[in-house]
C-alpha positions as CSV (number, residue, x, y, z in Angstrom):
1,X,98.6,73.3,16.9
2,X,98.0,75.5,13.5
3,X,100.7,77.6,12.3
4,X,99.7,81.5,12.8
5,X,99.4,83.4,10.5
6,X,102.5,85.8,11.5
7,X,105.1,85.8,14.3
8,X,103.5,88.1,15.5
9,X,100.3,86.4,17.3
10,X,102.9,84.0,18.5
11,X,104.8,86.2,20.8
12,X,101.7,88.1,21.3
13,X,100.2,84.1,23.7
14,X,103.8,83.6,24.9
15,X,104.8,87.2,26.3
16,X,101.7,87.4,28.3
17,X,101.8,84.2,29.6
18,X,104.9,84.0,31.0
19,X,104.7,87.5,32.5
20,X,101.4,86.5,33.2
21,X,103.1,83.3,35.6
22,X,105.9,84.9,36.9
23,X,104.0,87.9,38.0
24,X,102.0,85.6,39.8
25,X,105.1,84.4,42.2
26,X,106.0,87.7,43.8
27,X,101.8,88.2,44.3
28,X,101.2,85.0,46.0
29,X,104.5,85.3,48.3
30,X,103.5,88.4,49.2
31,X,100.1,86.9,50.8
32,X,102.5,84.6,53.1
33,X,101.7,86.4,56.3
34,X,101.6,84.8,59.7
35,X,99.6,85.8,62.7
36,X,101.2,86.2,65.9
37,X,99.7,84.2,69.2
38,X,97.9,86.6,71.5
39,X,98.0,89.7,68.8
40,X,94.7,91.1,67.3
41,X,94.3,90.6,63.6
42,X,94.0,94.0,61.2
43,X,90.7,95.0,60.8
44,X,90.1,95.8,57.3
45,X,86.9,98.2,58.7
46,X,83.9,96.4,56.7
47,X,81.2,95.7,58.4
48,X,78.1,94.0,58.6
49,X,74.6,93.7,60.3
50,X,75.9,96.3,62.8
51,X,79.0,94.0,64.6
52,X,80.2,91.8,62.0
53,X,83.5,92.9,61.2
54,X,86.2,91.6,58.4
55,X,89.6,90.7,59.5
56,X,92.8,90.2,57.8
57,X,94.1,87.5,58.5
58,X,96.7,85.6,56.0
59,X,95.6,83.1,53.8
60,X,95.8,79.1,55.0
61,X,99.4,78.0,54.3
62,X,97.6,75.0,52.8
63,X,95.8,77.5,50.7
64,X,99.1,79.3,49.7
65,X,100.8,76.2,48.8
66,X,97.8,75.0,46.4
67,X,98.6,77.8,44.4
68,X,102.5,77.3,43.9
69,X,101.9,74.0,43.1
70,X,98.9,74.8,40.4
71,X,101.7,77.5,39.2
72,X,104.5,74.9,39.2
73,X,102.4,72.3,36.7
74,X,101.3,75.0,34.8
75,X,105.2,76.1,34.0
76,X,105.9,71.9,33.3
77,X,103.1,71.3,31.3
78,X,104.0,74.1,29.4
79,X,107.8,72.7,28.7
80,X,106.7,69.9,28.1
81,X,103.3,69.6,25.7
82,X,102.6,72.9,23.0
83,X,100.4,76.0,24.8
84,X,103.1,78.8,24.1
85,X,102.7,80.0,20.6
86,X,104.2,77.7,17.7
87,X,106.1,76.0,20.4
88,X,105.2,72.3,20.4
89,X,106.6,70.9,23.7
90,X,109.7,68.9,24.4
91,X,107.6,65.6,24.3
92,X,106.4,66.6,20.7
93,X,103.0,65.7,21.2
94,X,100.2,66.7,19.1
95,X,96.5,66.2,18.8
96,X,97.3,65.1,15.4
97,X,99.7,62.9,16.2
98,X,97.5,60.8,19.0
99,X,95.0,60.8,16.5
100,X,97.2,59.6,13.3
101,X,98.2,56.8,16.6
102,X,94.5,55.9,17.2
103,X,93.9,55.6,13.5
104,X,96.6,53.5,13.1
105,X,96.1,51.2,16.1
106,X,92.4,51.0,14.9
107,X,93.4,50.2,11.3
108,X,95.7,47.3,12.8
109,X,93.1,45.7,15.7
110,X,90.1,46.0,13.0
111,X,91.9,46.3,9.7
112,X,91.8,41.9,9.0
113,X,87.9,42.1,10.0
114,X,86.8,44.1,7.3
115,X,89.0,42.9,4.6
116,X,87.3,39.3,5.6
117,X,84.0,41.3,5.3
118,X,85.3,42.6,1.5
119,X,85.8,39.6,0.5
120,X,81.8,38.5,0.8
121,X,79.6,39.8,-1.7
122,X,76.9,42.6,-0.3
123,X,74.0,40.2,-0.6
124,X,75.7,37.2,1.2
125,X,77.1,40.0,4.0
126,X,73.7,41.9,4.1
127,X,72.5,38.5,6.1
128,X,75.9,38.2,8.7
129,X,74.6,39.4,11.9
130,X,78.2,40.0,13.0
131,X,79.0,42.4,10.3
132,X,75.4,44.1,10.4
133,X,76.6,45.0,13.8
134,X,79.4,46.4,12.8
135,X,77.7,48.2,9.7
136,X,75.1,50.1,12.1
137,X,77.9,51.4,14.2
138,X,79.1,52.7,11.0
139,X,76.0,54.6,9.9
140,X,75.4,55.6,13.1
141,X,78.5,57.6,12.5
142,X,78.9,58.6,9.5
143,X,75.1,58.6,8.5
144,X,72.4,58.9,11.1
145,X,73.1,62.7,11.0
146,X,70.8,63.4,7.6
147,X,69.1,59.8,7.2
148,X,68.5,59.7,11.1
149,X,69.0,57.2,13.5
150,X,66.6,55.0,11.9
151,X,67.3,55.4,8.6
152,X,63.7,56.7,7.3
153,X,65.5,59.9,6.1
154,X,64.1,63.5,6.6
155,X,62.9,66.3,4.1
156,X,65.4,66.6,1.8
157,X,67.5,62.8,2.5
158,X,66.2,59.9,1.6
159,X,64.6,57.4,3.3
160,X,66.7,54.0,3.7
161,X,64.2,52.0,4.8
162,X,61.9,51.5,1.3
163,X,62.3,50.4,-2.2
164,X,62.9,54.4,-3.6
165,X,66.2,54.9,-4.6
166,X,67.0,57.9,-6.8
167,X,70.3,56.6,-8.1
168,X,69.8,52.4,-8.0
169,X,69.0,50.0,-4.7
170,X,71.1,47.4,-5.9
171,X,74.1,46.6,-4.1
172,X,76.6,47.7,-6.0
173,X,74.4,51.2,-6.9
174,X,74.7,51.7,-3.2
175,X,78.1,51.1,-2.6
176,X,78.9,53.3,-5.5
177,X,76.5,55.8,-3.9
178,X,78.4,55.7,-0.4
179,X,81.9,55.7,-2.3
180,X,81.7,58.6,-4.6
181,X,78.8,60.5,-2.9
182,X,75.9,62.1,-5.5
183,X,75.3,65.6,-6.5
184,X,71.5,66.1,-6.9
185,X,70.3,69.4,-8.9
186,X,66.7,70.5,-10.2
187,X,67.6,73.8,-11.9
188,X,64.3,76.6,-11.0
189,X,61.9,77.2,-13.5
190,X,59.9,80.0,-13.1
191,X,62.1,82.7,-14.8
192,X,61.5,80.1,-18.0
193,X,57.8,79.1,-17.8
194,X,56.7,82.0,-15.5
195,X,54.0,81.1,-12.4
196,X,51.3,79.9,-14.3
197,X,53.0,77.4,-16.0
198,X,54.8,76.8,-12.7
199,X,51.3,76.1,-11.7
200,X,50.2,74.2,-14.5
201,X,53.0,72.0,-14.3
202,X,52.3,71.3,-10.6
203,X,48.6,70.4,-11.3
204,X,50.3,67.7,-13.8
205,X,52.7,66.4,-11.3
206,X,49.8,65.5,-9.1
207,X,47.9,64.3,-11.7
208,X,50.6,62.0,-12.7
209,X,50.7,60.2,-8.7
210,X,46.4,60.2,-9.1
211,X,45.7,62.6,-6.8
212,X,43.2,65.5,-6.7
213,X,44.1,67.9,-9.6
214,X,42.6,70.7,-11.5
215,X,42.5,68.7,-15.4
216,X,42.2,71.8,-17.5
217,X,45.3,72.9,-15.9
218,X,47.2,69.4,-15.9
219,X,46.6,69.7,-19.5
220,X,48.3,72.5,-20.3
221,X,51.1,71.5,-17.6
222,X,51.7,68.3,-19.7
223,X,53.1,70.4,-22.8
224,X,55.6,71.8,-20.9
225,X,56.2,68.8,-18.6
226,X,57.4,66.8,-21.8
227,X,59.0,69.9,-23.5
228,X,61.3,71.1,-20.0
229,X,60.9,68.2,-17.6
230,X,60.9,64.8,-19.5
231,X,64.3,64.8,-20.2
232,X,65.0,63.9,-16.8
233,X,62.1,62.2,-15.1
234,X,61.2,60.4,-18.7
235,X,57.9,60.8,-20.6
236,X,56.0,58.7,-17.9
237,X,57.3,60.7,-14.8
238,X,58.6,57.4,-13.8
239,X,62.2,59.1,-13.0
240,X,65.5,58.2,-14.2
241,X,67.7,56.9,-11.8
242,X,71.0,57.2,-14.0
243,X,70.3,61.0,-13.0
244,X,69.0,60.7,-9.7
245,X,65.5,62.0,-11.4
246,X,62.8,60.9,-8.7
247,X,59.5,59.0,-9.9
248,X,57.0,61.6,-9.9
249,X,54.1,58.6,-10.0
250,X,54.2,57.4,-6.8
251,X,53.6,59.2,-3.5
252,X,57.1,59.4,-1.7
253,X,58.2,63.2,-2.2
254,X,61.5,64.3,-0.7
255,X,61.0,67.6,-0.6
256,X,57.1,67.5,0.4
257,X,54.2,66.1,-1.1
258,X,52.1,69.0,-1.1
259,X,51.4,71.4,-3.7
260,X,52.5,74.4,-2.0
261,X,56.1,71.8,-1.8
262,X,55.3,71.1,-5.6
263,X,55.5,74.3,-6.5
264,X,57.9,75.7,-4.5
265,X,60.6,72.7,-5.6
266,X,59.5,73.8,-9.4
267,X,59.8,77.4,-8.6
268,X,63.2,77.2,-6.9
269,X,64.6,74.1,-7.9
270,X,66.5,72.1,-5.5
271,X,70.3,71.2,-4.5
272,X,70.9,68.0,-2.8
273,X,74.5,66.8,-2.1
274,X,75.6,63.4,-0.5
275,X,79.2,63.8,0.3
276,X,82.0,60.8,-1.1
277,X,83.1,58.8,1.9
278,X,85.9,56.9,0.2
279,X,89.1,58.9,1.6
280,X,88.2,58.8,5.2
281,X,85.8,55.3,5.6
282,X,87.9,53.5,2.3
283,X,86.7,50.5,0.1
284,X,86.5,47.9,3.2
285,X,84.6,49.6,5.8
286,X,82.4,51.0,2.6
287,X,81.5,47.5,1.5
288,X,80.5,46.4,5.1
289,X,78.4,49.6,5.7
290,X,76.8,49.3,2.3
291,X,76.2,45.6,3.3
292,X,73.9,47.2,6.1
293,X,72.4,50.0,3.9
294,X,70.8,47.4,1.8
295,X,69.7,45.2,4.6
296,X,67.5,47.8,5.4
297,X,65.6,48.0,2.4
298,X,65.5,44.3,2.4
299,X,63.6,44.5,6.0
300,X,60.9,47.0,4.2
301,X,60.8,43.8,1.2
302,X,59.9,41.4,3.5
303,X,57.4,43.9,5.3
C-alpha cells in the first residue's frame, strides 16, 4: 500500500472503520428477536392492495448469523493482510511483494530459455518456430497496443509488416530500436515559411512520390524543400534513417497520405515517441522479441 501523504488520512480509514465494525455488533444483536408460538407478529401498519399487510417478524437466525460471520472475517482479514491505513497486516503481505515473487519465479522457470535464445543470432532465431512463439506472446504484450495485433501499425506507429523502417530493418537496428526506444520530432513550419509555402512545399512532397501535383507550385516548394527540409529527409526525399527521417518518395505515409495530412504534418509538425523497453523486458527477452519483429518483415519479403 502507498504511504499517505500525512498521518492524518491514515487515522482518518482506520477510525471509521473500526467504529464503522463495532457499531455494527450492537445493531445486528439487537435484530435477534424471537417469535413466540401462538402470538400475533407486530404489525408495522403498511399496507398494500387493500389487505396486504407488513409484519415484523425477526430476521432468520441463519440470516443473523451470516452477518456475524461476514463481520468476524472482516475483523481477521483486517489483522492479518493491510486495509487499515499504513498498517500492513501481521502476515506482511503486499501486492508488491507477490508481484516481486511472481517475477522472480518467472525469471527462474523461463530465465535458461531465453538466455539459450540470446545466444542465437536474430536471423538464425527469426526462423525457430519455438521462439517465434514465444516472441508473439511478447509483442502481444508489450506491443500490439500501438502496432496492433497484427503488426501493420496505425496512423502515427509503424507498420511491422513491410520493408519501411524509419530508423533501420536490420536486425540489430531493431533490437536497438526495442532496447533504447526512439524519439521522433518534425518541428512546425508555418510560423517560418508561412501557408503558402506550407503549401508549396506540400505540392513538392507529392510531386516527389509521382502523384498529382500543381508544378508551378512544386517548383517553388522545391527551394524551400532543400533550403529547410533536406537536411533531414536528404536532397532526394529519400529519408534518412540515422534520423528517423521517413522517405518522402514512396507512398507509405504515417501520418496520412493526403494533402490535407501533408499539410497539416508540415504545418504542425509531428511528435512520435517509442518508449525504451530495456529495464522492464531486459537484453534476453529483447533479443527473442526482436527475433519475431523481424520475422515479420521477412514474411512481407517473401510476399
Amino acid at each position: 500500500m502507498a504511504d499517505f501523504v500525512s498521518g492524518f488520512w491514515n487515522w482518518f480509514i482506520i477510525i471509521p472503520t473500526v467504529i464503522g465494525i463495532v457499531a455494527l455488533f450492537p445493531l445486528i444483536f439487537s435484530n435477534r428477536g424471537t417469535k413466540v408460538p401462538g402470538e400475533e407478529a407486530e404489525k408495522t401498519g403498511h399496507i398494500w392492495d387493500g389487505d396486504l399487510e407488513e409484519y415484523n417478524n425477526p430476521l432468520p437466525g441463519w440470516w443473523l448469523n451470516m452477518f456475524i460471520i461476514t463481520l468476524v472475517f472482516g475483523i481477521v482479514y483486517l489483522v492479518l493482510y493491510p486495509g487499515l491505513g499504513n498498517f500492513t497486516g501481521m502476515l506482511g503481505w503486499s501486492s508488491k511483494g507477490q508481484y516481486e515473487a511472481q517475477v522472480e519465479k518467472a525469471e527462474a522457470d523461463y530465465g535458461p530459455l531465453y538466455k539459450k535464445y540470446a545466444a542465437v543470432n536474430i536471423e538464425t532465431l527469426a526462423k525457430n518456430p519455438d521462439a517465434l512463439k514465444t516472441g508473439e506472446r511478447l509483442y502481444a504484450n508489450y506491443c500490439s497496443g500501438c502496432h496492433g495485433s497484427d503488426a501493420r501499425g496505425a496512423k502515427g506507429f509503424p507498420n511491422l509488416r513491410d520493408q519501411n523502417w524509419l530508423y533501420g530493418g536490420l536486425p540489430d537496428q531493431i533490437k536497438t530500436s526495442i532496447v533504447a526506444g526512439r524519439n521522433g520530432v518534425m518541428p512546425p513550419w508555418e510560423a517560418v515559411i508561412g501557408a503558402d509555402g506550407v503549401r508549396d512545399v506540400t505540392e513538392y512532397v507529392l510531386s516527389l512520390s509521382g502523384r498529382q501535383h500543381d508544378v508551378g507550385a512544386a517548383t517553388k516548394g522545391k527551394v524551400q524543400f532543400d533550403s529547410l527540409c533536406a537536411a533531414c529527409h536528404g536532397a532526394d526525399g529519400k529519408g534518412n534513417q540515422a534520423l528517423g527521417a521517413p522517405n518522402l518518395t514512396d507512398r507509405i505515409w504515417q501520418y496520412g497520405g493526403s494533402k490535407e495530412s501533408i499539410i497539416e504534418t508540415i504545418n504542425l509538425g509531428r511528435n512520435g515517441q517509442m518508449p525504451a523497453h530495456k529495464d522492464f523486458l531486459g537484453e534476453d527477452r529483447i533479443h527473442v522479441l526482436a527475433a519475431y519483429v523481424y520475422s515479420l518483415s521477412q514474411e512481407y519479403e517473401k510476399d
